[in-house]
C-alpha positions in Angstrom: 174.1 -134.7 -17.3 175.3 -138.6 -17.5 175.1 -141.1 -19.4 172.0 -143.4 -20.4 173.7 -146.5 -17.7 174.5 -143.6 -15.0 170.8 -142.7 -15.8 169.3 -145.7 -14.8 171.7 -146.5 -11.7 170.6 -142.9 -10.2 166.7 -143.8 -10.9 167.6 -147.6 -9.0 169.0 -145.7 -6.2 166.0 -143.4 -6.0 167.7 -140.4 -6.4 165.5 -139.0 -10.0 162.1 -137.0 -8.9 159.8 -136.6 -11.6 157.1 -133.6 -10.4 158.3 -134.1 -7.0 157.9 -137.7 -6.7 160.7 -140.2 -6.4 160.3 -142.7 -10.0 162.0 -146.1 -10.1 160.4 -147.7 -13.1 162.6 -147.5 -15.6 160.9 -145.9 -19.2 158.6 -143.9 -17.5 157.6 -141.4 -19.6 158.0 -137.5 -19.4 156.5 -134.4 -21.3 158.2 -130.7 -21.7 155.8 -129.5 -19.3 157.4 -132.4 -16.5 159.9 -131.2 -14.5 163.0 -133.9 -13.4 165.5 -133.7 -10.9 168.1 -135.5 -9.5 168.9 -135.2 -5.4 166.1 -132.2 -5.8 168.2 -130.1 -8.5 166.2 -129.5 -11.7 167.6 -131.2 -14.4 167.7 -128.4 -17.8 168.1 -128.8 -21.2 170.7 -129.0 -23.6 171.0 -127.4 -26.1 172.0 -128.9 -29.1 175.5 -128.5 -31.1 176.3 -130.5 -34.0 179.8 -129.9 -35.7 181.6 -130.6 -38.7 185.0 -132.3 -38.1 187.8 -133.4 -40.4 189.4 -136.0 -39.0 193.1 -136.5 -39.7 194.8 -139.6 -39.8 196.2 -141.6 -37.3 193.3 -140.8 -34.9 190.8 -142.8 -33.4 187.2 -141.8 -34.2 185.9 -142.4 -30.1 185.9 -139.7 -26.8 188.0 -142.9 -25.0 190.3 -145.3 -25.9 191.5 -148.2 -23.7 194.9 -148.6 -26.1 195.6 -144.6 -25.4 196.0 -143.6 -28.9 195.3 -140.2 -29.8 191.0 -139.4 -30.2 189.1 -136.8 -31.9 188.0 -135.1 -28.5 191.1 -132.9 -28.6 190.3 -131.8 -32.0 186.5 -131.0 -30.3 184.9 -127.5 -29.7 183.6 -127.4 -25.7 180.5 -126.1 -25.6 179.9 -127.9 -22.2 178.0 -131.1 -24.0 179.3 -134.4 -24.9 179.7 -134.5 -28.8 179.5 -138.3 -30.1 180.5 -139.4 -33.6 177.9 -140.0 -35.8 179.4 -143.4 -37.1 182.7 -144.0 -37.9 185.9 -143.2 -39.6 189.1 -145.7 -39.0 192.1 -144.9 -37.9 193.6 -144.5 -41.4 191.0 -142.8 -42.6 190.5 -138.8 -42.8 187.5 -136.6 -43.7 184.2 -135.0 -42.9 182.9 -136.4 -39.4 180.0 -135.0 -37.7 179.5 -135.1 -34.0 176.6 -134.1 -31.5 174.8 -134.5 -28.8 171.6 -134.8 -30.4 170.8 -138.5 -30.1 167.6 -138.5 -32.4 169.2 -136.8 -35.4 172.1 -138.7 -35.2 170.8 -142.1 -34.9 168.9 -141.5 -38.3 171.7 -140.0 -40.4 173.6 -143.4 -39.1 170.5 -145.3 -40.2 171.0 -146.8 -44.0 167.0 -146.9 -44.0 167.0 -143.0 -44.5 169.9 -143.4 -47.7 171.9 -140.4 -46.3 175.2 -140.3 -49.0 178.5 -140.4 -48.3 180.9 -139.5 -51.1 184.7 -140.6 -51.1 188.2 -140.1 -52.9 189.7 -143.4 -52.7 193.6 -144.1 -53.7 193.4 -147.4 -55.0 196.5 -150.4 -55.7 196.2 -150.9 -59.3 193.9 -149.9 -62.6 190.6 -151.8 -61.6 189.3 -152.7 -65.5 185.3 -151.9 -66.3 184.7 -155.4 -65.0 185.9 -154.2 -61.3 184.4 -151.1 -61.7 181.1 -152.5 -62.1 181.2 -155.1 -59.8 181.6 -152.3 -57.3 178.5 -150.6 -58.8 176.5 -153.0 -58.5 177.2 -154.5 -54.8 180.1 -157.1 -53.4 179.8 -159.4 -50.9 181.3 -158.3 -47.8 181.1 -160.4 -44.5 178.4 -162.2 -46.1 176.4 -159.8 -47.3 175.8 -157.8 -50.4 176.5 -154.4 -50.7 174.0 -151.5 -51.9 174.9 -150.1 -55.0 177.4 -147.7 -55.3 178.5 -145.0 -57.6 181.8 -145.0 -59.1 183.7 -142.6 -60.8 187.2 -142.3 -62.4 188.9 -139.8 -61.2 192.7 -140.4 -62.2 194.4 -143.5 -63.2 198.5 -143.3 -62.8 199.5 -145.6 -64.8 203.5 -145.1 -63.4 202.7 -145.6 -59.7 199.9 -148.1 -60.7 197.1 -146.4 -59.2 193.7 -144.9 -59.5 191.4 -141.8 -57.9 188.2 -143.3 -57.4 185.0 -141.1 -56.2 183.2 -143.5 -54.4 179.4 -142.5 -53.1 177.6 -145.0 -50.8 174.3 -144.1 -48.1 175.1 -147.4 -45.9 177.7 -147.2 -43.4 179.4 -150.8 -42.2 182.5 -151.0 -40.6 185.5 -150.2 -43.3 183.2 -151.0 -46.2 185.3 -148.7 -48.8 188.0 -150.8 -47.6 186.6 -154.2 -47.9 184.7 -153.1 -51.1 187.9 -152.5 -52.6 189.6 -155.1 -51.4 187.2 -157.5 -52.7 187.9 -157.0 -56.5 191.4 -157.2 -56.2 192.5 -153.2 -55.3 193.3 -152.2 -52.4 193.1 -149.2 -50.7 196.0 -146.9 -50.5 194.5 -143.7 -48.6 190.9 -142.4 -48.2 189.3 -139.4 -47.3 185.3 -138.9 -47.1 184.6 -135.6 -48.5 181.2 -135.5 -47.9 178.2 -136.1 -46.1 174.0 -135.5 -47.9 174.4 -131.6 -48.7 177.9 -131.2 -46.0 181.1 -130.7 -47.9 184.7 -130.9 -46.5 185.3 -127.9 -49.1 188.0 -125.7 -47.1 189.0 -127.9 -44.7 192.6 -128.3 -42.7 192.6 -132.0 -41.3 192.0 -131.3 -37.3 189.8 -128.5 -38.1 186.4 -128.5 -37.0 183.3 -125.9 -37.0 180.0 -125.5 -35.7 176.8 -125.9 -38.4 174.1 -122.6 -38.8 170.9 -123.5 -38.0 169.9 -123.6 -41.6 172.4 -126.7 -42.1 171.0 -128.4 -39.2 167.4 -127.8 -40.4 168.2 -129.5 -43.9 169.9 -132.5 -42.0 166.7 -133.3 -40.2 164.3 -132.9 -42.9 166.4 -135.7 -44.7 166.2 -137.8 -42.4 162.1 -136.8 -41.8 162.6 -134.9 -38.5 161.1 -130.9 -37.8 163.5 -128.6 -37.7 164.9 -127.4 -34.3 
């Protein structure tokens, strides 16, 4: 119903009931079997949506901007829930995003600890030589610290507009790393587009489309990342 900062301003006002009984320690712990209200209404359940999203360009991967430039929400299904991003894709950047509102699964997929892949087709400024190549494989420093390694294919090299298709799979997920990996051995990155996600595939796809996952996708998502399914 709010927020986990409008949570903990209605429990410091004493407005949150747990069993009929006013709580104002924050953490205290609830079962299933507890019932919470707030101002005496019940508080029920969400259920839990997670969707599949291709982002386009030129859009912000947030519900809110300060700057006012254009967000994914409008590219959202409403299923009366707020669906959060799990990571990030830059402004420039298109492809498979997911979103939910299912905290626990989406704080693990985000987690490198649980090696979730992420596969991308990156356009690339130049023919990077096997030297590049490998360096990329094996890890570049970025911001000071060493990337995982990677695996990097060939797709196309164009030798008449001087670039290359590169299908580049990583499971971390720091802020523009494809970009900064790139960047880093001397080619930068002309356009990029994540295609996929662990077993989620953008296959199909208009940019701004977005659909809801089966329950049988959702179940495989959590068992990678070690949680029961729903």
């Amino acid at each position: 119903m709010c927020s986990r900062r409008a949570a903990e301003k209605l429990i410091q006002e004493g407005r949150v009931q747990v069993n009929g009984e006013t709580v104002r320690e924050m953490g205290t712990k609830v079962t299933e079997d507890d019932v919470v209200s707030v101002d005496g209404i019940p508080v029920g359940v969400a259920k839990n949506y997670t969707v599949l999203l291709h982002k386009p360009t030129g859009v912000v991967t947030t519900l809110m901007d300060p700057q006012r430039r254009p967000t994914i929400v409008k590219f959202l299904p409403d299923y009366g829930v707020q669906l959060k991003p799990v990571g990030r894709l830059d402004m420039d950047t298109e492809g498979l995003l997911l979103c939910t509102n299912d905290g626990e699964l989406a704080n693990r997929l985000a987690h490198p600890r649980y090696g979730i892949e992420k596969e991308y087709q990156a356009i690339v400024i130049g023919i990077p030589d096997d030297k590049a190549l490998q360096k990329l494989r094996e890890g570049v420093y970025v911001e000071g610290r060493k990337t995982a390694p990677a695996r990097v294919e060939v797709i196309h090299a164009e030798p008449k507009t001087n670039t290359t298709g590169l299908r580049i799979t990583i499971h971390e997920g720091r802020k523009r790393q494809v970009r900064l990996m790139c960047d880093s051995v001397g080619h930068p990155v002309q356009s990029l587009k994540r295609v996929r996600i662990g077993p989620l595939k953008l296959r199909g796809m208009r940019a701004g489309e977005a659909r809801l996952l089966g329950k049988q996708e959702v179940d495989e998502l959590r068992r990678m990342v070690g949680l029961r399914p729903g």
